[in-house]
N, C-alpha and C positions, 0 to 999 in steps of 0.2 A: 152503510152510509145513507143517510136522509137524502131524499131528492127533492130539488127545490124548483121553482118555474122561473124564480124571475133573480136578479143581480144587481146590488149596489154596485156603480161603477162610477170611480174616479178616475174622469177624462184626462190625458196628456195636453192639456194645455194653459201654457204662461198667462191666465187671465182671471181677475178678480172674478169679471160677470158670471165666469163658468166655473168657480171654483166651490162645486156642490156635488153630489152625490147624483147619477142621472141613475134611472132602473130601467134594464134593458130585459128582456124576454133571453129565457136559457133555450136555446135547441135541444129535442129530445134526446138527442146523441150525445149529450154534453151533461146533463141533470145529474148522472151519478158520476161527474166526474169533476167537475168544478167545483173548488173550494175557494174560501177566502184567504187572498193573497197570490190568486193566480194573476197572471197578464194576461187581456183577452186584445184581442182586434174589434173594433165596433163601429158601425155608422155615427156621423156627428156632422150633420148637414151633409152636404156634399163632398166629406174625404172622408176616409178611414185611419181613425187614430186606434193609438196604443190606450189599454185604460185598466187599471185595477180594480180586482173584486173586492169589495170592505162588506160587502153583504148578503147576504141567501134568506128570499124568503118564500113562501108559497100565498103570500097577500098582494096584488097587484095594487099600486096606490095611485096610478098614472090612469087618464082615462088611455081606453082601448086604444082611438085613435092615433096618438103619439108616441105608443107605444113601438118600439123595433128592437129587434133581435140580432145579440150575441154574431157576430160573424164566424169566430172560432176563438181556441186558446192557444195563444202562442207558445205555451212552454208545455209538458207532459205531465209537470207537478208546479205546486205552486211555490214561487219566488222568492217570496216576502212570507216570512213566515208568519203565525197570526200575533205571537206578540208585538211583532215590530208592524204590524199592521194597530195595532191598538198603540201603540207608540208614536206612530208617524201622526195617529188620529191625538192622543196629546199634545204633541207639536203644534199643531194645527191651530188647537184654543188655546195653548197658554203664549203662544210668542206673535198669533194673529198673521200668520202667511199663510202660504198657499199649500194647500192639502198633497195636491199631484207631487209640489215639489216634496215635501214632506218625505212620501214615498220613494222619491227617485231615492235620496239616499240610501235606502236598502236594498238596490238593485246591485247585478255584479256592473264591475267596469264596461262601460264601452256597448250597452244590452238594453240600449230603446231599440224597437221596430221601426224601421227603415232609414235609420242613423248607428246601424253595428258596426261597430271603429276594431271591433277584434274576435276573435271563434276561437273554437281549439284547434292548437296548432297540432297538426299532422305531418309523417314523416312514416316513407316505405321500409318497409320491413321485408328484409329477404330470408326466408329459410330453407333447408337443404329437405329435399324431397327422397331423392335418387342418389346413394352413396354411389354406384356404378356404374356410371351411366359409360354408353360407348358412344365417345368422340370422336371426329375429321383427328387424323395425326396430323393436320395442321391447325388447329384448334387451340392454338396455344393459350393464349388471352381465359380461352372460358376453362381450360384446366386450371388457369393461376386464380380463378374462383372459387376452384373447386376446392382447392387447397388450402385457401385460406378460409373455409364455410368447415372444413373435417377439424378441425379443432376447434370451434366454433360455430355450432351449426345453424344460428339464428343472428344477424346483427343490422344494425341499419344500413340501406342500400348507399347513401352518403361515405358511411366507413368501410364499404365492401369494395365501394368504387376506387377508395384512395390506396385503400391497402393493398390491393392485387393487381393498382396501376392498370386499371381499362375504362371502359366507357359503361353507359347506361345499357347502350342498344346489345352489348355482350350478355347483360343480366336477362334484356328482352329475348334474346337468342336461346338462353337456357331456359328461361321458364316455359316459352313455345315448344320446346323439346320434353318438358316435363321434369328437368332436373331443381328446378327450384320453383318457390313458389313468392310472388311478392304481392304483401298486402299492406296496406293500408291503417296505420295504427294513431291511435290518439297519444301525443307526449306533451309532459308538463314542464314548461318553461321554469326550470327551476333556479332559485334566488340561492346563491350559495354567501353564506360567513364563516368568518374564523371562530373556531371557539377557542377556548380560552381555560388555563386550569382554575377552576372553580369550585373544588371542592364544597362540602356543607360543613361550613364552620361548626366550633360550639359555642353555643348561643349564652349571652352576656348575659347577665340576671334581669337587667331591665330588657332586653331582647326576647326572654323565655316569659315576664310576666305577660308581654305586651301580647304575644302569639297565645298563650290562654285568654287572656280578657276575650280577644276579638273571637276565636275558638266557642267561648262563651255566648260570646253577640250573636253568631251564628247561626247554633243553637234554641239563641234565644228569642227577643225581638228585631233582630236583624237590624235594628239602625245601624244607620252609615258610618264606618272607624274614622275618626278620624288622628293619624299619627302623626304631633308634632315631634320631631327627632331634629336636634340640632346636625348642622354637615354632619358627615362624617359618623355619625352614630349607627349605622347598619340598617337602616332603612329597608334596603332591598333585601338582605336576609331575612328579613319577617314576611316578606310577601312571597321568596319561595317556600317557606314551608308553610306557608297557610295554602299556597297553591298545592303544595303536594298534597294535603289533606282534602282539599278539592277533588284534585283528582280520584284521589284515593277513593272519593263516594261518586266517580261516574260521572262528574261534570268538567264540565268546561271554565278558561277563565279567560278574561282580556286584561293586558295589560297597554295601560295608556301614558304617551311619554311628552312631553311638551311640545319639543322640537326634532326633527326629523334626523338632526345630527347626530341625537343620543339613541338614533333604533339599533345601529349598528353595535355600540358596546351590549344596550340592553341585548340584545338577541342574544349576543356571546355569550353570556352570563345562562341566559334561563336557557339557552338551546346546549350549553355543556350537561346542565344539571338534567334536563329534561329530553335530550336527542333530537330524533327529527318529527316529535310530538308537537313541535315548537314551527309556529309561522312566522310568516310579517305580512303585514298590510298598510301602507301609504302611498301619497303620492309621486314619490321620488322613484318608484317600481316604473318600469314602462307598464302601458296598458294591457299586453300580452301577458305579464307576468301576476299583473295584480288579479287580471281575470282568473285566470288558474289557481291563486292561493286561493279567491275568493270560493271555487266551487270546493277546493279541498275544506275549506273551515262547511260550507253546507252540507258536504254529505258527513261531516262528523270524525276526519281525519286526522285532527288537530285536539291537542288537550291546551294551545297555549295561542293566543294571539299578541302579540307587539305589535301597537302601530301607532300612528299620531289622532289627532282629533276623530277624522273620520271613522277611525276604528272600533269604535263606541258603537258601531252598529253591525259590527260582521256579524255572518251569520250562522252564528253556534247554536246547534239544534237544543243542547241542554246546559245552558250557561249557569254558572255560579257562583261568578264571582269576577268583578272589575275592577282594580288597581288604578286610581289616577296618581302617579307619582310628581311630585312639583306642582299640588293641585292648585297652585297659587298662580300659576302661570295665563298670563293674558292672549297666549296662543291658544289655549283650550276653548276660543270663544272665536264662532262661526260671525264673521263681517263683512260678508256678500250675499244675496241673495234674499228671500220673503221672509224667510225661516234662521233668523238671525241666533240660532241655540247656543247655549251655555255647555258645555261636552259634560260639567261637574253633574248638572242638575238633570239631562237628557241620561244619563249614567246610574245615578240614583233612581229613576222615574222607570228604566229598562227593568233593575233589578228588583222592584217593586212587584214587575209585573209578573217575574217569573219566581217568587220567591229565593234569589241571589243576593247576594253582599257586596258591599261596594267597602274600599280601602282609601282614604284619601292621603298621602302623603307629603311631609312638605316640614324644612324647617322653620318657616315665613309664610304659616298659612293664612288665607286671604280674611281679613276680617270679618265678613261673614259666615266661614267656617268657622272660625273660633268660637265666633257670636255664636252660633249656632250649638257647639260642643257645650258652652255654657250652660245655656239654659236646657241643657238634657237631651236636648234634638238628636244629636250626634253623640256617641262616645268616644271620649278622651280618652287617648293615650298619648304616654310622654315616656320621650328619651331623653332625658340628658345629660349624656356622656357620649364620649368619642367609643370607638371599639379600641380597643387595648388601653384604655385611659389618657389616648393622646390630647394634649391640650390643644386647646379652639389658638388658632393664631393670634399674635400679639398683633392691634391696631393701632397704628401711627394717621393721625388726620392733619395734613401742610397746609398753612392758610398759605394758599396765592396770592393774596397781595402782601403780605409781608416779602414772598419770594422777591415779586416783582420792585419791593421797594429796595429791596436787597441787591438791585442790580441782575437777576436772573429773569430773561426774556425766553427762553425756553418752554417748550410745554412740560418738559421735565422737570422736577425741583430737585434740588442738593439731596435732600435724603432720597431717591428715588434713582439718581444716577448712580447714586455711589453704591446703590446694594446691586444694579443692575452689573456693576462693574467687577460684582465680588462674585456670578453667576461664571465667569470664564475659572478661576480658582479651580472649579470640580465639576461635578455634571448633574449640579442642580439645573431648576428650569424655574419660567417665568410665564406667566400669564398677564399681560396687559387688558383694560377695558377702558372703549371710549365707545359710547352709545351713541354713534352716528359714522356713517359709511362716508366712501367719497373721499376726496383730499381736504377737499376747503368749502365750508356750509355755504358760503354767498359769495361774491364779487362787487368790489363796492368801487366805484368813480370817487377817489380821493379828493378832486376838483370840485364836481355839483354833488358829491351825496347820493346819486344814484344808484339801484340796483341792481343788477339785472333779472327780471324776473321770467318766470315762464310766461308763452301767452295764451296757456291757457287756463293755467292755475294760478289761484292767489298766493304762490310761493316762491319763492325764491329758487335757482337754480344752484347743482350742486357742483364745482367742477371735481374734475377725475381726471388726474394727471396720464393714466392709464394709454387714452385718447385726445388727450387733448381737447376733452369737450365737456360743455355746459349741460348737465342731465337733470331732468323732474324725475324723482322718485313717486308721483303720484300720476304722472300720466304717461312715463318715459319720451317726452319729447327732449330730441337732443337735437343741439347747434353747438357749433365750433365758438371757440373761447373769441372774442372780439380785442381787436389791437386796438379798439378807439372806444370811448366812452359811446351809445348808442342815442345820449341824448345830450351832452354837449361836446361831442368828440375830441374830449379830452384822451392823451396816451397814457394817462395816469389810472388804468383800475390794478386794484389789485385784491388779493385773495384773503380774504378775511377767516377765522373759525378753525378749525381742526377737523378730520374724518381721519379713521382708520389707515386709509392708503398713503395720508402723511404723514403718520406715527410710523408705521412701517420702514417708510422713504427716513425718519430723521433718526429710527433705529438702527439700521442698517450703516448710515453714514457714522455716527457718534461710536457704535461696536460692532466694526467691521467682522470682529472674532468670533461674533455670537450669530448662528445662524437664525434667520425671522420668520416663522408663518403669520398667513394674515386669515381670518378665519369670519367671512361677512358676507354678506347677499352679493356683492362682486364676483370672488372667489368660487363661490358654491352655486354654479350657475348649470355645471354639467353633470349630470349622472355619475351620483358617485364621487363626487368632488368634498364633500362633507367626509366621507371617511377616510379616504386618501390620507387627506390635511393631519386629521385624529390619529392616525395612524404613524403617519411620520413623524408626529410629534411624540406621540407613545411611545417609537422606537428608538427617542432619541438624538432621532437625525435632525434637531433643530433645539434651540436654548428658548428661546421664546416664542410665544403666542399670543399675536395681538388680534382683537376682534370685536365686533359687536356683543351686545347680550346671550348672544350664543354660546361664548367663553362661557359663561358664568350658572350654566343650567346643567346640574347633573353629573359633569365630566369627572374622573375619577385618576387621575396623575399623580403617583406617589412623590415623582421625584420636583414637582413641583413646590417650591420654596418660598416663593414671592410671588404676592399680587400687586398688580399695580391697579388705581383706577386713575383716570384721567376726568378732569371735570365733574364729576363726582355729585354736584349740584346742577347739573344742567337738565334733569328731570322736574325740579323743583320748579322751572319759571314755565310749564305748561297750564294753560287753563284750564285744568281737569281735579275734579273732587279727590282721585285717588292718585293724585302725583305724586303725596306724600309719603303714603303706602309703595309705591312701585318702586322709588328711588332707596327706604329701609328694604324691600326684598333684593333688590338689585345687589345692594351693594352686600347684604349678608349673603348671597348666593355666592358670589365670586370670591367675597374672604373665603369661604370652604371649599374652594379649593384647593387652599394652600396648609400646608402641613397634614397630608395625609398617608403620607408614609415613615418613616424611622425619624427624620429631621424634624425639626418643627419649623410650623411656619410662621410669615411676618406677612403682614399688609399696609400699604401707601396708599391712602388715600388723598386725592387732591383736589380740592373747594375753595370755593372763594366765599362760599357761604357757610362756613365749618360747624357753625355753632346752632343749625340745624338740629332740631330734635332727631327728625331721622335718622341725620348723620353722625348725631352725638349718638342714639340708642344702638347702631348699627355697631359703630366703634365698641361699644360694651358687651354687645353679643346681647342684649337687652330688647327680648322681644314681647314681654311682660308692658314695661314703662312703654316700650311704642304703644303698643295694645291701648291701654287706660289713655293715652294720650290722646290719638287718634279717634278712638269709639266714641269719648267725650264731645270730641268735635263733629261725629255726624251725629251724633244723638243731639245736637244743640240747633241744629241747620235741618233734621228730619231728613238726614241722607241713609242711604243703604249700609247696615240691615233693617232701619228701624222705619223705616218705609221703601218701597218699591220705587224704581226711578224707569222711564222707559220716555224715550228719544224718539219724536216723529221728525225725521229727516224729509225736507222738501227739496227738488232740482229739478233744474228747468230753463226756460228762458226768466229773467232780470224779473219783469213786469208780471208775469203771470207766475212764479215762482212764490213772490211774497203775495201776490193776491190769496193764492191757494193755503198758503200757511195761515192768514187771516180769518180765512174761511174756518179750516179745520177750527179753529181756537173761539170761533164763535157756534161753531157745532158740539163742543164739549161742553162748553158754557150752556147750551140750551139742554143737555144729555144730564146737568146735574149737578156735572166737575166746579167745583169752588176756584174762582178767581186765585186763588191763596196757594190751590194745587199747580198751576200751569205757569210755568218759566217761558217768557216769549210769547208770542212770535219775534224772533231775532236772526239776524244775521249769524250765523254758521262760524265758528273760529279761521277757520279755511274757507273764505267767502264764495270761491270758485275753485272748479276742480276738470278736468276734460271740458272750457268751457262753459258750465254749466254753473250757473248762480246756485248757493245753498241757502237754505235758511232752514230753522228747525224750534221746535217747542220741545221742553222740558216736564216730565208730567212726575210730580208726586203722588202716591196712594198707599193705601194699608195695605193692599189687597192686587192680584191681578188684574189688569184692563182688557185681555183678550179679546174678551166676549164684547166690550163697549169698541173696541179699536175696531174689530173686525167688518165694523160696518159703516167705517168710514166712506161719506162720499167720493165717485171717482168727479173731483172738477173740472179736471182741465187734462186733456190727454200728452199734454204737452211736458208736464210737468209728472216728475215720479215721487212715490210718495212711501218712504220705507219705515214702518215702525219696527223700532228695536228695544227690546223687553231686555231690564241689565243691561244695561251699557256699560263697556269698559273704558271706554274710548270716545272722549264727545269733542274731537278735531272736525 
């Protein structure tokens, strides 16, 4: 190993000013032992922070003077391994945050310097030394140790204690005497699932071409797969045997799932086929557990990782291959912090680095994957057929207002109650969807018009019958439901809108005979509460499932028969470029779930605005005509893929909040940016949020702004200033 003098170091800390590279002096002691991607301790002013190596050189570039040295390395090997070191340094210029943070993603859980929230857990080990030892013949206690250690002559002190019914200071007794010996052992909090029988089907014709093409890619120039597969086509069965083939040459693979509810089936699936070669990694793990998986995936224990967003970065020493399955999904996209990433494109950018293959999967993939598979970027593959030739469910679309001229006030319509009512007949099942939690969206004063809103966001509060109270879903402030209007204390408010906890509440009463889960960020609040839910449904013990978007991603229910959707257009009245897009995926997602086992299925859709192309192409199974549709329309407006779009978000105080946005937008203007490029400065759709005033500009380009963004002025410290590269979400 080369030995070097000095150290690229990315300092530990939340701040633009320091967000560069400082070179610290290597200690002699330290020269043949420091790599890139270790964690060191270092001076930085007056404290000792944590900081990462990104560099080894033997050129000092710093004069002498300012120069200070390395304090030590906190770990024995380095952490970050150097891909994801050149990773975390792509991050950095293409989304324009903060480097440190960058990094922190590839650490384990809970493992900055002098903020460790977890260690390895440890647990006494008692083993039998002395088969004969001579004991007090009143010694009773440490004979019924000894007894139960001769058939067993090693186990934890924990179950030595309960089985032989004594104490600790017994076991202290005998090891003093020499008869046993208790040490000290490292154990791995381990995550346990059910598996499940899974055998490895035989592969469909269009299932066997698709697994050669990509076989091919491989091989070849490795562009990104991308597999469109209608529901229900076998999706998953193409990615475990491309993983076994993976494996098969010595590497490693990740698999990436939307949402956190679907880790538990996926796990089942590739941990039956594949054993206990198969992990998980999200944040539904406690921290003690996730620590633990994570060092098992670094020291190379693991052929298979399942996890959500985050998982896109474990740390597999010889990785091969990435799987985003539902790559369409708007959870795959990081919406807190500097380093706002894409998990598709952070995924891609990984496997680049290490010559690995990436899978994209998805029956409603995201239009610029499509776009992309087009023009060559990507290669195409298609499935479309069901596995055994089951047909795609038949789509029925209810206009609502015809319902409601019909005399039906209900959220439910006539064809929608009556197929629910043919669900008690046998032991089919139901999936209902309404894309919004809570009982009732708003509270309205029937009297003055009033709303009740949050006070700290420009939203509306949501009630929740649950508690009896008024909640923000954006800053969770909660107060109790008010008997009087708050601003003409009128006793007239009442509850406007639909949320899940009221579908529930009006299922339960209308078909007392059909048992209801409810399946929503309410619901899924506890450890483990997501599979539960899945679980009981699975087995049966409930006829229907009503829920959020959650319903509609991935789940796999044979004996489900009917979907229903609820509101069905209520995506549509968002002010967002891809509303259109979200509500055709939404609603093909959740039709495939129904008719996936021997029955065929049927789907209810309910709109008041039915004649929607989405919902007309949705109904068709028509994701061809959406496509041409849709593309037409941002190729006309110069929306993403055909230019880059990326969101400076401002907050702050009222007054200095929009000064600061004004500024930016005459700082781009002076940088080059065409008047023609920049949308706003404007008010925010959600104008307040915790509080804090929003405002935000809108930036079109051919090209990434990284490099231009990254050197935004800091104005006003009052105000925070977040750029977001791809934006999915512009609320």
């Amino acid at each position: 190993m080369t030995s070097h003098s000095y150290a690229g170091v990315i300092v530990d800390v939340r701040a633009t000013a320091v967000d560069r590279v400082f070179q610290y002096a290597i200690p002699s002691k330290y020269q043949d032992v420091l790599q890139i991607g270790h964690r060191v301790l270092v001076p930085f002013g007056h404290r000792k922070l944590e900081g990462y190596v990104v560099d080894l050189t033997s050129k000092l570039e710093i004069s002498e003077d300012r120069l200070r040295e390395i304090i030590k390395p906190l770990d024995p090997q380095p952490i970050i391994l150097p891909s994801l070191v050149e990773l975390g340094q792509w991050m950095h210029r293409h989304y324009a945050g903060l480097l440190s943070e960058a990094l922190q993603y590839m650490l384990p859980p809970g493992y900055r310097y002098g903020k460790e929230r977890v260690g390895v857990k440890t647990q006494q080990v008692v083993s039998l030394v002395e088969r004969n030892p001579q004991l007090r013949a009143n010694a009773t206690a440490q004979r019924r140790v000894l007894e139960v250690l001769q058939g067993q002559p090693q186990m934890l002190a924990s179950e030595l204690v309960q089985r032989s019914q004594t104490s600790y200071s017994t076991l202290q007794s005998l090891e003093q005497l020499g008869v046993i010996s208790i040490d000290i052992a490292a154990m791995e909090r381990v995550v346990d699932w059910d598996t499940v029988s899974d055998p490895a089907l035989t592969l469909t014709p269009e299932q066997a071409s698709a697994c050669r093409l990509i076989t091919k890619e491989i091989q070849g120039q490795r562009r990104p797969v991308l597999i469109h597969g209608v529901t229900g086509s076998g999706k998953t069965e193409v990615y475990l045997r491309i993983i076994s083939e993976v494996i098969a040459q010595g590497k490693q693979a990740i698999v990436l799932v939307p949402e956190i509810a679907l880790t538990p089936q996926t796990v089942n699936r590739f941990g039956t086929r594949f054993g206990d070669r198969v992990t998980v990694l999200h944040s539904a793990l406690s921290p003690g557990e996730r620590f633990d998986q994570w060092w098992k995936i670094y020291r190379g224990e693991v052929d298979v990782v399942v996890g959500a967003r985050s998982a896109v970065f474990a740390p597999t020493p010889n990785l091969g291959l990435i799987v985003l399955d539902e790559e369409h999904e708007g959870t795959y996209k990081q919406e807190e912090g500097s380093i706002r990433y894409h998990t598709r494109d952070v995924a891609i950018k990984r496997c680049a680095l290490v010559q690995g293959q990436v899978l994209l999967g998805s029956a409603t993939p995201a239009l610029e994957s499509y776009h992309q598979a087009l023009q060559g970027n990507y290669s195409l593959v298609e499935l479309t057929m069901r596995v055994e030739s089951r047909p795609l469910p038949h789509v029925d679309v209810v206009d609502m207002r015809e319902q409601f001229e019909q005399g039906n006030r209900s959220m439910l319509s006539t064809p929608l109650r009556d197929a629910l009512a043919q669900l008690g007949l046998g032991d089919e099942q139901a999936i209902i969807l309404l894309n919004r939690r809570g009982y009732a969206s708003f509270v309205l004063c029937r009297e003055c018009g009033h709303v009740v809103h949050c006070p700290n966001c420009q939203v509306s509060l949501t009630y929740h019958q649950r508690d009896n109270r008024l909640h923000c879903h954006y800053c969770l402030h909660r107060e109790i439901l008010p008997k009087r209007c708050p601003s003409c204390a009128s006793p007239y408010l009442r509850q406007f809108g639909v949320g899940t906890e009221q579908v529930e509440a009006v299922l339960k009463e209308e078909f007392p005979n059909l048992k209801t889960l409810r399946l929503d960020a309410d619901t899924t609040r506890r450890k483990g509460a997501h599979a539960r839910i899945l679980q009981a449904f699975s087995d049966g013990r409930a006829q229907i499932l009503v829920g959020t978007q959650m319903v509609a991603k991935g789940l796999d229910f044979p004996k489900v028969t009917l979907v229903g959707v609820l509101s069905a257009d209520l995506g549509l009245n968002f002010p967002d470029i891809r509303a259109a897009e979200r509500t055709f995926q939404l609603l093909t997602q959740v039709a495939g779930r129904s008719g996936r086992g021997d029955q065929p299925g049927r789907v209810i859709i309910q709109a008041y605005d039915p004649h929607h192309f989405s919902i007309r192409c949705a109904q068709n199974h028509d994701f061809l005509g959406f496509y041409r549709q849709e593309i037409s329309f941002r190729r006309s407006l110069g929306y993403p893929p055909f230019q880059q779009l990326t969101r400076i978000l401002c907050s702050g105080p009222m007054v200095q909040t929009e000064e600061v946005a004004r500024e930016i937008h005459n700082y781009l203007l002076d940088r080059g940016l065409p008047t023609s490029s920049i949308l706003g400065p404007s008010p925010a759709p959600i104008g307040r949020i915790q509080g804090r005033y929003r405002w935000q500009l809108l930036l079109k380009s051919p090209q990434p702004l990284g490099a231009l963004l990254r050197e935004l002025p800091q104005l006003d410290a009052s105000v925070q200033v977040v750029v977001d590269t791809d934006p999915l979400f512009m609320l």
